[in-house]
C-alpha positions as CSV (number, residue, x, y, z in Angstrom):
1,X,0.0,0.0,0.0
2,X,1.7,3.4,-1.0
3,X,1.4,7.1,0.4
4,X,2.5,9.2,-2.0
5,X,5.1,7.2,-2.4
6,X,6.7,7.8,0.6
7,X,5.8,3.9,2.4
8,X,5.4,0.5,0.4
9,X,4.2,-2.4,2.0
10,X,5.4,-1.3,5.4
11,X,9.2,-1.5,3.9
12,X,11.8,-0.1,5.2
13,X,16.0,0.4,4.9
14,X,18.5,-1.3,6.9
15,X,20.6,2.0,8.4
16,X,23.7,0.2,7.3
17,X,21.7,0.7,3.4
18,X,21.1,4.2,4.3
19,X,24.3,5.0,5.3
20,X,25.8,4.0,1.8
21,X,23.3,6.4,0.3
22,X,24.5,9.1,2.0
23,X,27.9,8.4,1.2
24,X,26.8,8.6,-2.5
25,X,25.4,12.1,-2.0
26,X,28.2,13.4,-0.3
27,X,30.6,12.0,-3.4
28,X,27.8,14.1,-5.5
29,X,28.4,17.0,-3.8
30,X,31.9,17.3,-4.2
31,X,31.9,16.1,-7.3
32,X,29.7,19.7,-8.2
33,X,32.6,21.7,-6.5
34,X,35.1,19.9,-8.9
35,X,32.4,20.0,-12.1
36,X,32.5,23.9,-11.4
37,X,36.3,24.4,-11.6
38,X,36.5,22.4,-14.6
39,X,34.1,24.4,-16.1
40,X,35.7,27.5,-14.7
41,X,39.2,26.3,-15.8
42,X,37.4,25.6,-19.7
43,X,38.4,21.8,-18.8
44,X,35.8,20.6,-20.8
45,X,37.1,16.6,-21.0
46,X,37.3,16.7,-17.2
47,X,33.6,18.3,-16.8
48,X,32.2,15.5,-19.0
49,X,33.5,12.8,-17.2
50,X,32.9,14.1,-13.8
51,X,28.9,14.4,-15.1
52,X,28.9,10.9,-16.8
53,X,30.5,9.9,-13.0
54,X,27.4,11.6,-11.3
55,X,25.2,9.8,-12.8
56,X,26.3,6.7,-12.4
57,X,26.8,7.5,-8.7
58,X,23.0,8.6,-8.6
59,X,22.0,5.4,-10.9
60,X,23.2,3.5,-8.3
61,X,21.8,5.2,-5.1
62,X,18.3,4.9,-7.3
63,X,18.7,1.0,-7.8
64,X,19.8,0.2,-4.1
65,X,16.0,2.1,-2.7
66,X,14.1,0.7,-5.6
67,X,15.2,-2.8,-4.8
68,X,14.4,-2.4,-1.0
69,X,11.5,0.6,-1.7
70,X,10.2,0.6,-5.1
71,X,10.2,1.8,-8.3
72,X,8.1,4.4,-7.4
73,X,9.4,5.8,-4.3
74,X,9.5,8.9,-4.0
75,X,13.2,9.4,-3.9
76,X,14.0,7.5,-7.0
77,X,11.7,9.9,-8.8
78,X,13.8,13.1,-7.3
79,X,17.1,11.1,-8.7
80,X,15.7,10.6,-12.3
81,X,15.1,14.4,-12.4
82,X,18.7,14.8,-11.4
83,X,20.2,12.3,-13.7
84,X,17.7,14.6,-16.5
85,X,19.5,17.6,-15.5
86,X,22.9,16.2,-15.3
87,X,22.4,14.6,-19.2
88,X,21.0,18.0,-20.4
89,X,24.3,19.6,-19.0
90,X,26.7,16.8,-20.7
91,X,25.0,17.1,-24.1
92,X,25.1,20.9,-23.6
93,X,28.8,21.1,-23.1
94,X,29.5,18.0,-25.6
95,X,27.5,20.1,-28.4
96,X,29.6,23.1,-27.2
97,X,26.9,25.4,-26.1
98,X,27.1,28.2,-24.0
99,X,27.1,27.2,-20.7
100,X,26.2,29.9,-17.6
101,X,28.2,28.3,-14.7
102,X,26.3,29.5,-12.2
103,X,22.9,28.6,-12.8
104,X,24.0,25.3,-13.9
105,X,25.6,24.6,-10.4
106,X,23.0,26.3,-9.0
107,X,20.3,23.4,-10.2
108,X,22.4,20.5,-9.8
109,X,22.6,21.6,-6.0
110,X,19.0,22.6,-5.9
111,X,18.5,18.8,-6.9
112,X,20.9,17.3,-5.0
113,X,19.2,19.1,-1.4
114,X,15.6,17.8,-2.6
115,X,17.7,14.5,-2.8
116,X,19.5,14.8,0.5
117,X,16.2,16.0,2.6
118,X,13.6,13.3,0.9
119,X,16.5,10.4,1.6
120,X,16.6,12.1,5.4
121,X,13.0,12.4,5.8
122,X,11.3,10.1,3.6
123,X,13.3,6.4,3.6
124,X,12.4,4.4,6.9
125,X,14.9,3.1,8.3
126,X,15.1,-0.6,10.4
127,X,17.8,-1.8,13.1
128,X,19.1,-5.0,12.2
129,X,20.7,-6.4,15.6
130,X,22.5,-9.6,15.5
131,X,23.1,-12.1,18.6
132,X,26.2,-13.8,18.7
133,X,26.4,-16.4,21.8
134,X,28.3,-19.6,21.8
135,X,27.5,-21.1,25.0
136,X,23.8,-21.7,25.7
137,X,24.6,-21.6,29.4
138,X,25.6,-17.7,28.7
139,X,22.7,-16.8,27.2
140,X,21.4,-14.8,30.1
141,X,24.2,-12.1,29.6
142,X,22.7,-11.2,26.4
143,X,18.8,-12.0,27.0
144,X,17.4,-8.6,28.3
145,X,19.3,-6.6,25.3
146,X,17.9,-9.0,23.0
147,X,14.4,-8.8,24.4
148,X,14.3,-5.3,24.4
149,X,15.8,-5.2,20.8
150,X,13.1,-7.9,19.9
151,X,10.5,-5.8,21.2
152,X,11.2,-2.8,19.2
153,X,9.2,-3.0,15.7
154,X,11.7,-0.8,13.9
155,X,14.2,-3.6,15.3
156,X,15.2,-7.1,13.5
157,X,16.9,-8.7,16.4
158,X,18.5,-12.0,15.3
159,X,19.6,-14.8,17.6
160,X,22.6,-16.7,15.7
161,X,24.3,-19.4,18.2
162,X,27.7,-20.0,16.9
163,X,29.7,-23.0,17.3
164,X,33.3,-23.7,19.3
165,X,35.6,-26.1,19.7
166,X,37.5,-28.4,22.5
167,X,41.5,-27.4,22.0
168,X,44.1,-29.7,22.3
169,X,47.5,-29.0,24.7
170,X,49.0,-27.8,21.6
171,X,46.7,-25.2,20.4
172,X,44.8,-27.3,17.6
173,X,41.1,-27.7,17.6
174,X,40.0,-30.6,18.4
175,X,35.8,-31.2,19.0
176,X,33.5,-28.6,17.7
177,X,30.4,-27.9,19.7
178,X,26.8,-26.5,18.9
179,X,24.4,-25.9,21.7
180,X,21.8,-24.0,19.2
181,X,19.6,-26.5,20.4
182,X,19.5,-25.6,23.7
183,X,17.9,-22.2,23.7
184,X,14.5,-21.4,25.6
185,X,11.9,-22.3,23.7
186,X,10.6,-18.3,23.0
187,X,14.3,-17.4,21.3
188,X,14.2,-18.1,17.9
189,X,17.3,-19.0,16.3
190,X,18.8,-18.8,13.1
191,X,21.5,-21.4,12.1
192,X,25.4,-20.0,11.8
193,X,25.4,-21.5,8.3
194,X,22.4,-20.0,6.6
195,X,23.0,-16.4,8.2
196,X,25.6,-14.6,6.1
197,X,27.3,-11.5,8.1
198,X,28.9,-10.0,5.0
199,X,25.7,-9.9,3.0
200,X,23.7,-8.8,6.1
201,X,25.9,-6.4,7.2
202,X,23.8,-5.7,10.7
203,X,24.2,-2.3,12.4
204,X,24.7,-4.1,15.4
205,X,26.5,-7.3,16.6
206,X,26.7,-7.8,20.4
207,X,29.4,-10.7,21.6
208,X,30.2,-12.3,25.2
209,X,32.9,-14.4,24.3
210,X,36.3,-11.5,24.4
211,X,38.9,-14.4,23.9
212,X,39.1,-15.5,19.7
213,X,42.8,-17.2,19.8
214,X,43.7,-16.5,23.0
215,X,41.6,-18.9,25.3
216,X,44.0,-22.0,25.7
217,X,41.2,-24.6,26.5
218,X,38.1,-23.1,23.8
219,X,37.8,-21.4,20.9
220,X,34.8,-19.7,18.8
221,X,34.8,-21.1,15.2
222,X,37.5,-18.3,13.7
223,X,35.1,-17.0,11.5
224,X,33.2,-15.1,14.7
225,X,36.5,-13.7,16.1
226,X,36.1,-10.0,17.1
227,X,39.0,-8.7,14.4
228,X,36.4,-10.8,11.5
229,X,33.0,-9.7,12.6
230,X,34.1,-5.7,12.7
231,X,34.3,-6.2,9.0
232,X,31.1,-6.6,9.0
233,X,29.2,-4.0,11.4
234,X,30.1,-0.3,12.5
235,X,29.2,-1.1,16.1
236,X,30.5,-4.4,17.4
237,X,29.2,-4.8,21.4
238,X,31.1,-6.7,23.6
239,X,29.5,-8.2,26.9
240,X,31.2,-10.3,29.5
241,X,29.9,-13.7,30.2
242,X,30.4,-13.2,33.6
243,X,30.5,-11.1,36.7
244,X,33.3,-10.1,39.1
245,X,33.2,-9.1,43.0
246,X,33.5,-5.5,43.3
247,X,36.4,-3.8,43.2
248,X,37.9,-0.4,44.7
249,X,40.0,1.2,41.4
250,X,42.2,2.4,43.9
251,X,43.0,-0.9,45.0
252,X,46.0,-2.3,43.0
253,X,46.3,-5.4,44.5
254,X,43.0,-6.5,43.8
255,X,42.7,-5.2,40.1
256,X,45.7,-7.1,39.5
257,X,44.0,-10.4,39.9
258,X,41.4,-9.8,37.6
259,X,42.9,-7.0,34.9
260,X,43.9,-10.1,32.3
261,X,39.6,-9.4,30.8
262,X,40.5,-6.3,30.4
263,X,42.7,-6.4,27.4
264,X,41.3,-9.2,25.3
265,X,40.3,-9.4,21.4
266,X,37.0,-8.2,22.1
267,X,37.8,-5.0,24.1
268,X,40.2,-4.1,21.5
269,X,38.3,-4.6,18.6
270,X,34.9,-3.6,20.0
271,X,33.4,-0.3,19.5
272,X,31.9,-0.9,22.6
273,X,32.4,-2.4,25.9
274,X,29.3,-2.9,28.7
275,X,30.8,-3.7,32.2
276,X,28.8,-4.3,35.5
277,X,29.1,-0.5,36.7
278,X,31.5,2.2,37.3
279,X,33.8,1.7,39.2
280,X,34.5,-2.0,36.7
281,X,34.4,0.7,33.9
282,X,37.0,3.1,35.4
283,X,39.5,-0.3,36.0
284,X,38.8,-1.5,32.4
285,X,39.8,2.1,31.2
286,X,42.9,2.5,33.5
287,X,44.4,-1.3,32.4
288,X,43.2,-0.7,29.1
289,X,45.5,2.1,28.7
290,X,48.0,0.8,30.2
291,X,48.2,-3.0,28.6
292,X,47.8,-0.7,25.4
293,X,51.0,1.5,25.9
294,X,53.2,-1.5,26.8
295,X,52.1,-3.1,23.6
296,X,52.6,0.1,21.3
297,X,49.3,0.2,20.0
298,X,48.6,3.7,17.9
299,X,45.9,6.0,18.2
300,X,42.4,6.1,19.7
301,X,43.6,2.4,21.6
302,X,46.0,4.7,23.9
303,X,43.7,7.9,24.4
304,X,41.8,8.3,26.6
305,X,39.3,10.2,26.1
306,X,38.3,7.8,23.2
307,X,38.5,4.7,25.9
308,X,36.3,6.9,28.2
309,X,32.9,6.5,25.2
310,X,34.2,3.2,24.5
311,X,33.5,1.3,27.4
312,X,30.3,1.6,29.4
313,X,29.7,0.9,33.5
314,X,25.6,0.3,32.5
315,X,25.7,-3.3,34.5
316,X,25.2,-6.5,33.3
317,X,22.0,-8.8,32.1
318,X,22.4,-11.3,34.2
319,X,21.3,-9.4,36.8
320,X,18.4,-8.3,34.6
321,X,17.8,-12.4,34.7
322,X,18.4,-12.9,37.9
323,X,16.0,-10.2,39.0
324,X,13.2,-11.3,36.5
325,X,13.6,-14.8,37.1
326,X,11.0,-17.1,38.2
327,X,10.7,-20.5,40.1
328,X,7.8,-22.0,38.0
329,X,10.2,-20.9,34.6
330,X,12.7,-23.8,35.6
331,X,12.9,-27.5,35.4
């Protein structure tokens, strides 16, 4: 069912989708600032092609929401009238015709704005949110996010167990495991082999297993280590399995014992870290740092400012579970 154009069918864009789009238009846009100095600079070889480049560049932004939208979204028919007005320039300037610069920039970024606001404004956008547990018994550190994500309609939450294997003494796999089986029976889950990440591409991927290589008795299946699946999302979450005794930061002796989780795989390679509370995020930030300094890593891994957003004292779901939890929901 349309309205004018602007909703099909209750359809809607992953933000991932989206986000490409709006990297389109921004190549658009400076691709008008460069269009004008050729024009300027009587480059007229170096307009043409810039033109024939805009249109692909808006050919391609019109395909990607007609295959998820329609043909006759809205949008798409703003991006036809801009690949009009971008073929009526390069035949202009291919016949040699006067050309007035000004009012020739002057449309194309009149277009491109109509563009930009209906792509804002118009395209709905959907969450995808993917699950990744291995153990079935650890489950309840990621139930309450997924529930909530699951309750949002402009969410697709997706629950995608992942095997691991048994490792020998000397570092090679030996038994793989899958416990996808084991789930309650209101999660629905999707099979690790039928759910492809880099065609899916979800917005969000939340982990609790922070180890990939480095665990001497278990390993995830490689494919699901933290430095793969970041490939494949702009926010990779990362939330412990588990939860420690409290902790004074100002007690050395004591952070000692437990700072090893705080410099794993996934705190390095996650855009975000949830620990129990605040005074667990100030420690993970402090040994962080430091573990990252010793090692000589560059960048954002040794400010601290950057470490500050990164990781997040919001506490843990398992206390969410253990709070909701009921006698008669166990065998």
């Amino acid at each position: 069912m349309e309205d004018n154009g602007r909703t099909v069918d209750g359809k809607s864009m992953r933000k991932s989708q989206k986000k490409q789009i709006e990297h389109i238009l921004g190549l658009l846009d400076q691709a008008h600032t460069a269009i004008r100095k050729a024009l300027e600079t009587k480059n007229t070889e170096i307009a043409l092609t810039l033109l024939e480049q805009s249109q692909d560049l808006a050919i391609q932004a019109g395909g990607m929401i007609e295959e998820v939208l329609g043909e006759n979204f809205v949008t798409v028919g703003f991006l036809e009238n801009y690949c009009e007005l971008l073929y009526q320039t390069y035949e202009q300037i291919r016949q040699q015709q006067p050309v007035n610069i000004g009012k020739v920039c002057k449309n194309l970024r009149r277009e491109l704005i109509r563009i930009e606001n209906s792509v804002k404004n118009d395209i709905p956008v959907r969450t995808s949110v993917v699950f990744l547990p291995y153990k079935a018994s650890m489950w309840d550190s990621l139930e309450s996010v997924w529930k909530a994500a699951d309750a949002d309609p402009d969410c697709d939450a997706y629950v995608v167990p992942i095997p691991y294997f048994d490792k020998n003494p000397d570092g090679s796999f030996s038994r793989m495991h899958y416990e996808g089986h084991q789930y309650p029976d209101y999660v629905p889950v999707v099979s690790w082999e039928e759910f492809d990440l880099e065609t899916e591409r979800p917005d969000v991927i939340y982990i609790h297993n922070p180890y990939d290589e480095c665990n001497h008795v278990t390993s995830v299946h490689p494919a699901f280590f933290a430095r793969e699946l970041i490939k494949f999302t702009s926010m990779l979450v990362y939330i412990p399995y588990f939860i420690l005794n409290e902790i004074d930061p100002d007690d050395q002796s004591a952070v000692d014992g437990m700072k090893h989780f705080c410099f794993t795989p996934g705190t390095i390679y996650a855009n975000r870290v949830i620990v129990q509370s605040e005074d667990m995020r100030k420690i993970y930030i402090n040994e962080y740092l430091k573990a990252a300094k010793e090692m000589g890593l560059p960048g954002e891994h040794v400010d601290r400012k950057f470490q500050e957003k990164k990781f997040l004292g919001l506490g843990s779901p398992k206390i969410d579970k253990v709070l909701s939890a009921r006698k008669e929901d166990y065998i």
